[in-house]
RONUMAR-389540 format. One line per 5 residues: number of its first residue (from 1); their letters; for each residue x negated, y negated, z negated of C-alpha. Coordinates in steps of 0.25 Angstrom, whole numbers, plus 2048, in hexadecimal, padded with zeros to 3 digits. Last residue first. Layout:
BEGIN
NUM> a> X:Y:Z | ...
This chain:
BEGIN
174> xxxxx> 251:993:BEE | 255:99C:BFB | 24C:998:C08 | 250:99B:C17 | 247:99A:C20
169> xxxxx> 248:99A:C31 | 258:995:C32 | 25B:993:C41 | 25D:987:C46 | 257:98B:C55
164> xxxxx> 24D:980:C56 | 24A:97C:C48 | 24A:987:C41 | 252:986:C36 | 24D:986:C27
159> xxxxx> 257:98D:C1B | 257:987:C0F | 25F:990:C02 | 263:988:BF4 | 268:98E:BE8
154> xxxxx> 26B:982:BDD | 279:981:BDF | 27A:989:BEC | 272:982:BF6 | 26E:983:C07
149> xxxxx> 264:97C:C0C | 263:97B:C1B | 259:978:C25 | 255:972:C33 | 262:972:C36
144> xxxxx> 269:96F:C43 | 272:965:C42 | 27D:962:C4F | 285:956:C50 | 291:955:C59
139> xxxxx> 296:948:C5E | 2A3:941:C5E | 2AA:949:C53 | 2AD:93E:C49 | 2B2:936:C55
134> xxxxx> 2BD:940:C57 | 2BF:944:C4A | 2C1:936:C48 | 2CC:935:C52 | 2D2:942:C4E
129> xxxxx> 2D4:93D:C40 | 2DD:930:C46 | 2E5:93C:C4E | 2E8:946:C43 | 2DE:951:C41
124> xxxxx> 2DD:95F:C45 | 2D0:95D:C4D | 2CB:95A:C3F | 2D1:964:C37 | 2CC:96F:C3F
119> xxxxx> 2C0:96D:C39 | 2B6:97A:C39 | 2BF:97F:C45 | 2BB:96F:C4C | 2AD:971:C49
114> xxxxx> 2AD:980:C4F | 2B3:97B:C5C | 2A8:96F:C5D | 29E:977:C5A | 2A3:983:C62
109> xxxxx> 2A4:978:C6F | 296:973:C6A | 290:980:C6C | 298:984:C7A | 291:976:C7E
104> xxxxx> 299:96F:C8B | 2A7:970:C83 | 2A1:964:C79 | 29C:95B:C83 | 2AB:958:C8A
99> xxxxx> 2B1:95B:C79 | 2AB:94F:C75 | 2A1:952:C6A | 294:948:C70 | 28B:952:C6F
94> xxxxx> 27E:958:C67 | 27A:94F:C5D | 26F:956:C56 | 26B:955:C47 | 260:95D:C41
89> xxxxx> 260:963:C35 | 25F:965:C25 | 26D:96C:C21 | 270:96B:C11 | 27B:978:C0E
84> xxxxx> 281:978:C02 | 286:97F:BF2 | 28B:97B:BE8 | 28D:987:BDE | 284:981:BD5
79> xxxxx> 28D:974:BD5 | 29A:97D:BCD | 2A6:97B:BCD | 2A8:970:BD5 | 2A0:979:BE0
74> xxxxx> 29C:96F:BEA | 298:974:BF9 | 28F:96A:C01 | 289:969:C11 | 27F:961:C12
69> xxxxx> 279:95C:C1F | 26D:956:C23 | 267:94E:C2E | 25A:94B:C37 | 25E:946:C45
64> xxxxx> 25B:938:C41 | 25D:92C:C4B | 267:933:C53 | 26B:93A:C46 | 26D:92C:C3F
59> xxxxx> 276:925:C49 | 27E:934:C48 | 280:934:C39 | 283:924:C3A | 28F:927:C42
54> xxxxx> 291:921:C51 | 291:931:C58 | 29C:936:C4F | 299:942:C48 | 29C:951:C4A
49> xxxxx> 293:95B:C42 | 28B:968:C45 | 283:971:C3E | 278:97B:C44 | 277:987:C3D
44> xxxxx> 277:98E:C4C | 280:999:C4A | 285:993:C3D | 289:987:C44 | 290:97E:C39
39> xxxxx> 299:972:C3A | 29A:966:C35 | 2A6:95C:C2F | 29E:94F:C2A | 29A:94A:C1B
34> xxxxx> 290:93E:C1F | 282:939:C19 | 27A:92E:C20 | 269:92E:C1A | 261:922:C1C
29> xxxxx> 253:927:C22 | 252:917:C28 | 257:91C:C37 | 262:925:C31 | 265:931:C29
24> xxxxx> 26E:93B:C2A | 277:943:C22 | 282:94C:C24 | 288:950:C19 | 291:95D:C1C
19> xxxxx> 2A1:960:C1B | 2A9:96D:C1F | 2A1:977:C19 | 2A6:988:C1A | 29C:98A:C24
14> xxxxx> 28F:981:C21 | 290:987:C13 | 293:996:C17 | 286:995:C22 | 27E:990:C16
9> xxxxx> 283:99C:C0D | 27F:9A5:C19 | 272:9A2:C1A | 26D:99E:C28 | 268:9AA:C2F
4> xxxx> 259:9AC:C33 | 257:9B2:C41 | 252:9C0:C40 | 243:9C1:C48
């Protein structure tokens, strides 16, 4: 049986993007949207973000696993050559990011490593921005997606994950 691929234009999205909305909800179903950095697997279309481990986004995804991202191009120019990729998923947090923990996981090591290549800027930083980098990066957060929609002005594609292994199982053009 041929594995589904993700599409390419939503792999081009989650690569070339440096910010997504991260939004969870809380106890009382009351959404908390952030911007953070994140990173995208494209062998496993899993996406990853660091977060501190005393933020509302992590008190709500230990009550809540449930989350969703945006990731958002504009086109000044012209708004039907916005285009996005909306992530519905599952949040995990998989490790404390110290570096101890981090070099036990070969997956996590190349998470961590790929994170730092996406933004070097950050472990270039100056001192007082090192400290908050630091704390900014204090756990690791993985979302697997249950299914992503992908738009071009009013062109919009949805493809479904399987739930176990993350791969896409239907893809649908509109």
């Amino acid at each position: 049986m041929n594995k589904m691929k993700l599409p390419f234009k939503i792999i081009k999205v989650l690569r070339e993007s440096h910010f997504v909305y991260f939004c969870t909800t809380d106890q009382g179903n009351q959404a908390h949207i952030t911007p953070m950095f994140f990173l995208f697997d494209e062998k496993t279309n899993e996406i990853f973000v660091f977060a501190y481990s005393r933020s509302k986004k992590m008190k709500n995804i230990r009550v809540n696993p449930k989350v969703c991202l945006t990731v958002d191009v504009r086109d000044p120019e012209n708004p039907f050559e916005n285009r996005g990729v909306m992530v519905q998923g599952e949040a995990r947090i998989e490790k404390t990011a110290d570096p101890t923990s981090i070099s036990l996981d070969k997956k996590l090591r190349r998470v961590y490593k790929d994170f730092s290549r996406k933004y070097p800027v950050l472990t270039e930083a100056q001192s007082p921005t090192q400290v908050r980098y630091r704390e900014f990066r204090e756990v690791l957060v993985k979302v697997r997606a249950n299914k992503m929609v992908y738009w071009r002005g009013p062109y919009f594609v949805t493809v479904n994950f399987e739930r176990e292994s993350g791969t896409p199982t239907k893809i649908i053009e509109v």
